[in-house]
N, C-alpha and C positions, 0 to 999 in steps of 0.2 A: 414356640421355639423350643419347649423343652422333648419335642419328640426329635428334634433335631440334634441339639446337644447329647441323646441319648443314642443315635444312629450314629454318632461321630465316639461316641464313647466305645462301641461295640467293635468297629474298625478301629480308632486311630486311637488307641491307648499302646504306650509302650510294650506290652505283653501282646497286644494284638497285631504289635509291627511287626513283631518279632517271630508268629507264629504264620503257619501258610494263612492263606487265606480263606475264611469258611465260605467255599462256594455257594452252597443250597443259603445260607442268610443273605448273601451279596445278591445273588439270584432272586431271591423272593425281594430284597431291599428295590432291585431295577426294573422286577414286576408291577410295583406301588407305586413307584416312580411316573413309569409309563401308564397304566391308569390314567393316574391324577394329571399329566399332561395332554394328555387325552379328553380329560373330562373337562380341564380349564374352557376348549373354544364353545361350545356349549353353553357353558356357564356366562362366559361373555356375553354371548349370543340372544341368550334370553333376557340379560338384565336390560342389554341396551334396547332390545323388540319396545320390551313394558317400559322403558323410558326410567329408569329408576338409577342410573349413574350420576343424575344432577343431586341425588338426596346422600349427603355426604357419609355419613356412617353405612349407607348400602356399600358404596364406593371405597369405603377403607376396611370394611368384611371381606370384599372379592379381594385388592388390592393386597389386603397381609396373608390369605389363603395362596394368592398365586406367587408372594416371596415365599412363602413356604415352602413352598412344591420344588420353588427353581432352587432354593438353599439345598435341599433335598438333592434336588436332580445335581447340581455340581458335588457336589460329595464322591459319589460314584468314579467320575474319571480323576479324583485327588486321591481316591483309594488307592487305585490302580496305579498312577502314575509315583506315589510313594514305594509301591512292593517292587516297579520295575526298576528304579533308581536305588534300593538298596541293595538289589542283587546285581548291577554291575558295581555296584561299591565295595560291596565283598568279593566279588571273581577281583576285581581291581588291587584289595588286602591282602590276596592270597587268603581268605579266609575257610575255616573248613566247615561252614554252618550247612545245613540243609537249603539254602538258599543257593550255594554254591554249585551242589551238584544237577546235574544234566539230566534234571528232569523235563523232559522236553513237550512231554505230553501236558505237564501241570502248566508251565509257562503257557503253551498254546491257547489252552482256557483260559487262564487270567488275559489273555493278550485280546482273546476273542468279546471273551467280556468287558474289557478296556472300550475295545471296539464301540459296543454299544451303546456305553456308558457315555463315549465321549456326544455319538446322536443326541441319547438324552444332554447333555451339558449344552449343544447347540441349541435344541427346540425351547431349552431352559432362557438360554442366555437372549434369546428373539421373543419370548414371554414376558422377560423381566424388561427388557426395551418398550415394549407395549404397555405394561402398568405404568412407565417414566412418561408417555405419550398422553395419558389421561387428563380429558380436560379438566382444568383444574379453575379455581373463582381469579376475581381481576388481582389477589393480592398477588399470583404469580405474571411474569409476561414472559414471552417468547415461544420456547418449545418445551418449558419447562410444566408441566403438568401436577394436575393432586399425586400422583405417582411420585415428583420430584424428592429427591433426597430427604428435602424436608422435612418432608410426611414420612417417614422413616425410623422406625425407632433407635434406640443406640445398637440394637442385637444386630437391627439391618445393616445399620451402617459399620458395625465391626466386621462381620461375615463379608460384606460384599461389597462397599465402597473402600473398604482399606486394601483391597489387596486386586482392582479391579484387572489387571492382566491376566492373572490364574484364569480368569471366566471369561473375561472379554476374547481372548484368547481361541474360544470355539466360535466368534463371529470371524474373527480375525484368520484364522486356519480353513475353515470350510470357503472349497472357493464358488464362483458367484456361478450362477446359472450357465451366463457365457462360456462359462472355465470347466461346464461339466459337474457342476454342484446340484444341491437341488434344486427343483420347481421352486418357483415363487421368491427365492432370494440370486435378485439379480445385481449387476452392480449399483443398479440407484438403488435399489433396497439395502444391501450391504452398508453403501454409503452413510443413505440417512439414518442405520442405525444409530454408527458407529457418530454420525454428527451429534445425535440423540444424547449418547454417553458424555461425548465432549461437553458438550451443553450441561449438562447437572453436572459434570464435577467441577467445571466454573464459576457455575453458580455454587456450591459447597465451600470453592475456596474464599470467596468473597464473606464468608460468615468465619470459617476458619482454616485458614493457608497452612495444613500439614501436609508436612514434607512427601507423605506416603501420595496426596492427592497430587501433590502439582507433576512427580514422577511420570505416575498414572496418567495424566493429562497429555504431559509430553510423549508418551509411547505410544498415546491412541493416535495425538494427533501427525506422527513417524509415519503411523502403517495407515490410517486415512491417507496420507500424501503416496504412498505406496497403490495403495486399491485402487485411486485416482490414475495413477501411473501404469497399472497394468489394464485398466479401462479403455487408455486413450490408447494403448498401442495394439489394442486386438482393433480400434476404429478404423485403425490406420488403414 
């Protein structure tokens, strides 16, 4: 976690809001990024071949490796989408910062790089769905996996169960196979993500019902009712 908190420090410190944004580090940050999401199906790959996901510390090595990655990978489009919300906030103030002017070419970049950013945030967000999937022993039941919240340290659960729209958000935005999205997430995939998510943050409330989770809960379960609704009407 501490390489995380230090990539968050490097972008998201008040001095660094405030200044453009240093392309070539963002750039090499979403180079590492990609990699490492890259490297994760592999990694899968191999352990489950050799059978080695039932041996529980295997399983909780890959498991905090690949919350890493996705911690990592959302980062990227909360960069981006901070420097874009402060510059309509300032044309909004009449402000006369460097932010202000019509730099159209520097916008571009950062937009393009958003762009990419946000890929990485989806491949992230269907990663981190995956480790929640993980068979896990009889003390869990349902769909709730060794993945589940539980198995989660407090870093995990601050970074990413407290604020689960921000990132739920690139399942919920990218649309489904049908609609022209990518390969391999169709609407029942879309679906059983997002049931996936519903699923552990119910079970988290039943241990401790903060206000932040049951929100969370209620907005997945809006636009579940939504993704369901645009399903049934392309059947039509």
């Amino acid at each position: 976690m501490e390489s995380y908190r230090f990539t968050a420090y490097i972008f998201r410190t008040n001095q660094a809001r405030r200044a453009r944004l240093n392309e070539a580090a963002f750039t090499t940050h979403l180079s590492s990024v990609d990699f490492a999401l890259l490297a994760l199906s592999p990694l899968w790959k191999v352990a489950s071949e050799a059978n080695v996901l039932q041996i529980t510390h295997v399983t909780q090595f890959i498991r905090s490796l690949t919350l890493l990655v996705c911690f990592h990978a959302f980062l990227g489009p909360w960069i981006i989408q901070e420097r874009l919300d402060r510059r309509w906030q300032a044309r909004g103030a009449g402000s006369e910062s460097w932010e202000d002017r019509d730099d159209e070419e520097y916008w571009a970049r950062v937009s393009e790089l958003g762009d990419l950013a946000k890929r990485h945030g989806f491949s992230a967000a269907r990663q981190f769905v995956a480790v929640l999937r993980l068979p896990g022993g009889s003390e869990l039941g349902g769909r709730n996996g060794i993945g589940s919240i539980h198995y989660c340290g407090l870093d995990a659960q601050a970074i990413v169960f407290n604020d689960v729209p921000s990132w739920a958000a690139f399942l919920v935005d990218t649309p489904a196979f049908e609609q022209g999205g990518p390969a391999g997430f169709s609407f029942d995939t879309k679906i059983a993500d997002l049931e996936t998510l519903i699923d552990n943050l119910r079970s988290t409330m039943f241990y401790q019902a903060r206000t932040k989770y049951i929100e969370a809960t209620t907005w997945l379960v809006e636009q579940l009712e939504a993704v369901k609704q645009q399903r049934d009407a392309l059947q039509k």
